[in-house]
VOPADREN-242422 format. One line per 8 residues: number of its first residue (from 1); their letters; for each residue z, x, y of C-alpha. Coordinates in Angstrom, 3 decimals. Example, Ala and Ser with C-alpha at 12.3 -4.5 7.8 and 13.67 -1.06 7.14 Angstrom:
BEGIN
1) AS) 7.800 12.300 -4.500  7.140 13.670 -1.060
# end
This chain:
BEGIN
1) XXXXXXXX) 69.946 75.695 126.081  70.349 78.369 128.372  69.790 82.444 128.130  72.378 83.694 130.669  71.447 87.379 131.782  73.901 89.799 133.455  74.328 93.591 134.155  77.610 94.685 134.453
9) XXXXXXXX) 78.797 98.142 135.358  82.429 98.403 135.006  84.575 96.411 136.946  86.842 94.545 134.368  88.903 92.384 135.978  86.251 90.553 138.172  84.053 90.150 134.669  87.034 88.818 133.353
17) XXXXXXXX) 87.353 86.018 136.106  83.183 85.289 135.404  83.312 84.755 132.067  86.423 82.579 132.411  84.982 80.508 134.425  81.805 80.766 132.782  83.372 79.246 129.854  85.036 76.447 131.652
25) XXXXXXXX) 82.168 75.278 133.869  78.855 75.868 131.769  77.519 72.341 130.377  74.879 73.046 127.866  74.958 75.926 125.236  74.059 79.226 126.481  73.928 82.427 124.999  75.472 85.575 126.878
33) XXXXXXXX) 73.217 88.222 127.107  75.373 91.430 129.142  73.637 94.596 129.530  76.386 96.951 130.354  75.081 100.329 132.451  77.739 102.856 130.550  81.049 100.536 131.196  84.133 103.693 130.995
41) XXXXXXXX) 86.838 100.411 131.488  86.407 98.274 129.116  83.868 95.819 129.949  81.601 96.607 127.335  84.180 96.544 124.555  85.507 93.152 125.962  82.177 91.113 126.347  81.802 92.350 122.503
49) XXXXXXXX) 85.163 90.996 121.710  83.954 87.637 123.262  80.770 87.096 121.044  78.248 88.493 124.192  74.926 89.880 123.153  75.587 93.462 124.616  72.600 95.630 125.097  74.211 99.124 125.614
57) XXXXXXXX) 72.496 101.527 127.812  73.556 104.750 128.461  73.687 104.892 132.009  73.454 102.937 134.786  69.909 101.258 135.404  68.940 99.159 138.171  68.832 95.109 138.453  65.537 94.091 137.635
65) XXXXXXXX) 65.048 97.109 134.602  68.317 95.193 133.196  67.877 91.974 133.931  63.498 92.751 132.287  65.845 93.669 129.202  67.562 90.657 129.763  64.174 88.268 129.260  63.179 90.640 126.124
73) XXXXXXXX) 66.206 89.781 124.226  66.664 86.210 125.456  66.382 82.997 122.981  65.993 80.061 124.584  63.431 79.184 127.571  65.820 78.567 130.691  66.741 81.736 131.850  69.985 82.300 134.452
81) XXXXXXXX) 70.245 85.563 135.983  74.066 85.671 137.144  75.747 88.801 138.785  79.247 89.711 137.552  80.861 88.941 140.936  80.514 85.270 141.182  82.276 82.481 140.525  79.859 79.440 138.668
89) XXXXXXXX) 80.539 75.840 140.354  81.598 73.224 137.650  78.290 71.906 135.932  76.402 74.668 137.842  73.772 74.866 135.215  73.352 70.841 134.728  73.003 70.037 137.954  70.625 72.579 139.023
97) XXXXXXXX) 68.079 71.732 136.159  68.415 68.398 137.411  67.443 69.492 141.031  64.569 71.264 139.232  63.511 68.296 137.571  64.164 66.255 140.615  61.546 68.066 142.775  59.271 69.893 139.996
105) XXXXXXXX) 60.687 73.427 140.922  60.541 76.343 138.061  62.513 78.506 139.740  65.896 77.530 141.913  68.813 79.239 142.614  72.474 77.269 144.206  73.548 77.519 147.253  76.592 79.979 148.577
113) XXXXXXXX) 77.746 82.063 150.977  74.758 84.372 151.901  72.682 81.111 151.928  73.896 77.728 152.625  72.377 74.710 154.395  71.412 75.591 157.910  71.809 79.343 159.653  74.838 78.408 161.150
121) XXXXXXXX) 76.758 77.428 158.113  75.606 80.310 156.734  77.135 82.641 159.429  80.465 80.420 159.607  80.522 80.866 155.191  80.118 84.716 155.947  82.699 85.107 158.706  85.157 83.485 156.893
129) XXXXXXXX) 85.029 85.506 153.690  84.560 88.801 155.820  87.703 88.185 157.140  89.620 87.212 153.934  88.119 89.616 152.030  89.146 92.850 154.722  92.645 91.385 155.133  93.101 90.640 151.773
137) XXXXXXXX) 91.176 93.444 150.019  92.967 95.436 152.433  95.994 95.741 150.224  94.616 95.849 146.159  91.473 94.779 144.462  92.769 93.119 141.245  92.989 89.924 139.095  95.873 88.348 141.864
145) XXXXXXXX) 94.034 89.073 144.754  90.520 87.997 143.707  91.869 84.552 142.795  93.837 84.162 146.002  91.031 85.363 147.802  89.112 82.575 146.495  91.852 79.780 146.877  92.046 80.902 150.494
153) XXXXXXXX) 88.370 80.201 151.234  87.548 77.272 149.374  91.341 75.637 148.964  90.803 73.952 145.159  87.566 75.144 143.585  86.598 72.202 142.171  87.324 70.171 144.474  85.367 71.876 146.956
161) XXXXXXXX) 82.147 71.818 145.027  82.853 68.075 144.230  83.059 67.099 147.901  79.724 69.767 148.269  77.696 67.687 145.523  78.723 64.357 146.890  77.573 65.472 150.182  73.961 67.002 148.798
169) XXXXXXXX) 73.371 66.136 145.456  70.030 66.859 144.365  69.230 68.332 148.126  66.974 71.645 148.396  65.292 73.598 150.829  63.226 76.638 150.258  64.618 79.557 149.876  66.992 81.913 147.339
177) XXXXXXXX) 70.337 83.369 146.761  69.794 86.320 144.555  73.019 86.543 142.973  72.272 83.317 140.783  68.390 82.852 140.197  67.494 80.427 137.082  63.965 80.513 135.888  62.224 78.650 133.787
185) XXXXXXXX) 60.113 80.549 130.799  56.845 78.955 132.147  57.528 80.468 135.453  56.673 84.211 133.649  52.906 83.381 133.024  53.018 83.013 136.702  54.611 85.228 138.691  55.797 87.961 136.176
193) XXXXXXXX) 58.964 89.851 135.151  60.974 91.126 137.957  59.297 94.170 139.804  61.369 97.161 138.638  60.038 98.979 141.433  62.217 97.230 143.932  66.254 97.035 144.382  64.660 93.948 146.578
201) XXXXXXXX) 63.774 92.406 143.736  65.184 88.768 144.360  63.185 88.662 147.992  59.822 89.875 145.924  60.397 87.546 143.197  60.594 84.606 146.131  57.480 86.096 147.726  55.644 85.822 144.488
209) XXXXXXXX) 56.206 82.436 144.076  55.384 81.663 147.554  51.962 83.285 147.100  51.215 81.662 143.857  52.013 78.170 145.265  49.407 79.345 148.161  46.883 80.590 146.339  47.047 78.551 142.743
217) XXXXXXXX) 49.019 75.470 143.921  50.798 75.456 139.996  54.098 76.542 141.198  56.434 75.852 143.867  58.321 78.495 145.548  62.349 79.561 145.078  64.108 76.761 146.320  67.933 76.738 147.066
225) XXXXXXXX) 70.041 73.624 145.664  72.615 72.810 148.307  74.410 70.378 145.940  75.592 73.669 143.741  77.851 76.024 145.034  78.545 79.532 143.884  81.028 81.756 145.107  79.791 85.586 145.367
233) XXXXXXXX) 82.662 88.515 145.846  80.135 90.251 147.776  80.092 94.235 146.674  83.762 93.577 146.587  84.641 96.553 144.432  82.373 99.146 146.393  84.695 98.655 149.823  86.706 101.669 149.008
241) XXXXXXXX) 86.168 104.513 151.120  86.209 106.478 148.052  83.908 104.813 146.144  80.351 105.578 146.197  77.214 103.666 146.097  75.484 104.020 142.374  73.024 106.161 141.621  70.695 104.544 139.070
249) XXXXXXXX) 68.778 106.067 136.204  65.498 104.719 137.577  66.285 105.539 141.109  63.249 107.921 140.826  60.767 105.146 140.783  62.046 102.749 143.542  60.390 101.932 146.378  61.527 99.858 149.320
257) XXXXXXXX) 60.024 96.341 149.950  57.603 97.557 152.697  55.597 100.050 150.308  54.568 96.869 148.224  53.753 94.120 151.298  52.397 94.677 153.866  53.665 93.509 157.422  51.176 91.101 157.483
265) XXXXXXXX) 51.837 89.559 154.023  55.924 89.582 154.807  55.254 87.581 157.826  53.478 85.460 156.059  55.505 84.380 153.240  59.112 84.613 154.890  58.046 82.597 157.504  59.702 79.315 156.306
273) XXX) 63.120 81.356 155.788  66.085 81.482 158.441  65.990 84.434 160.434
# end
């Protein structure tokens, strides 16, 4: 049983396509845990009207303070911290706990477009959807275009990922995608909540599990599961000229990555990552 954490801020149409295929894809029973950041369109009603546990802030907070009230509320000891903007691969969570069993990892995330086998699948993955994603954002950001954005870059969805899983199965290297992180409850006593210091908190989060499996040995670091696939819009909705960056609640007390490790420590611990 899964506790599936997400922080949504608006954007209706693209939470609409997650939870769809959400619903279609996820194996084992889950709970829904949305934190909506002040939602004006809808979302928050709508994740209501689908059974979600909606924790209902008042404005707009950043992704670790949500996705800390996220672990707070959660049930069950498998925790999946999804953004809004992705698409899940078919048996996403069942095959990555099996990766994690496979190779004693507490902490794994698939792979996708920011982060795929080698450094030059990665940049092909990238150019592709940069270039589908202008053209075709280009005219309307809506429910039509998001799916035909997606059938252009992967052709059939599921077929894709099939061919993907056939191709990797179990597979991982180390490394993270921080869109879709899964953590296992025993993972806490040892490297912590997420820092709610840092917008950077998926590349801390790594770097504290690299430094625990140097210096305690009792946990491996973020791994990424190149069997499981997960599509990511990419800040889809914030390519508008006219739409602004947020400005979070907490903004006051974030720091970049830099003020917390030192150049010496970064070198360190992202030196087994792809420049």
């Amino acid at each position: 049983m899964i506790s599936i954490i997400v922080a949504v801020h608006n954007q209706l149409a693209i939470n609409k396509i997650f939870v769809e295929h959400l619903q279609k894809y996820t194996y084992h029973t889950y709970e829904l845990i949305i934190i909506d950041n002040n939602s004006t369109d809808g979302s928050r009603e709508y994740f209501k009207s689908i059974g979600a546990t909606v924790i209902e802030n008042s404005q707009n907070y950043s992704y670790p303070y949500c996705q800390n009230q996220g672990i707070r509320a959660a049930k069950y000891d498998v925790f999946a911290f999804l953004n809004n903007d992705i698409i899940v691969a078919p048996h996403w969570d069942k095959k990555l706990l099996e990766a994690m069993d496979a190779h004693g990892l507490e902490i794994i995330t698939p792979s996708g477009i920011e982060r795929a086998e080698t450094p030059e699948a990665t940049k092909k993955l990238h150019r592709r959807w940069k270039a589908i994603k202008n053209i075709i954002g280009y005219f309307a950001k809506n429910d039509f275009t998001f799916r035909l954005m997606v059938r252009l870059m992967y052709g059939n969805w599921e077929r894709y990922n099939q061919q993907r899983y056939a191709k990797y199965g179990t597979d991982v290297i180390e490394g993270f995608l921080g869109n879709s992180v899964i953590m296992k409850r025993s993972a806490l006593d040892k490297v912590g909540f997420w820092d709610e210091r840092l917008m950077a908190a998926d590349w801390d989060l790594y770097m504290r599990s690299k430094k625990r499996s140097i210096e305690y040995g009792d946990i491996k670091p973020m791994h990424v599961a190149l069997g499981v696939f997960n599509h990511h819009f990419i800040r889809i909705t914030l390519g508008s000229k006219n739409t602004k960056p947020p400005v979070f609640a907490d903004a006051a007390n974030i720091i970049p990555l830099k003020s917390k490790w030192t150049e010496q420590e970064r070198e360190v611990l992202l030196k087994d990552l792809p420049v």
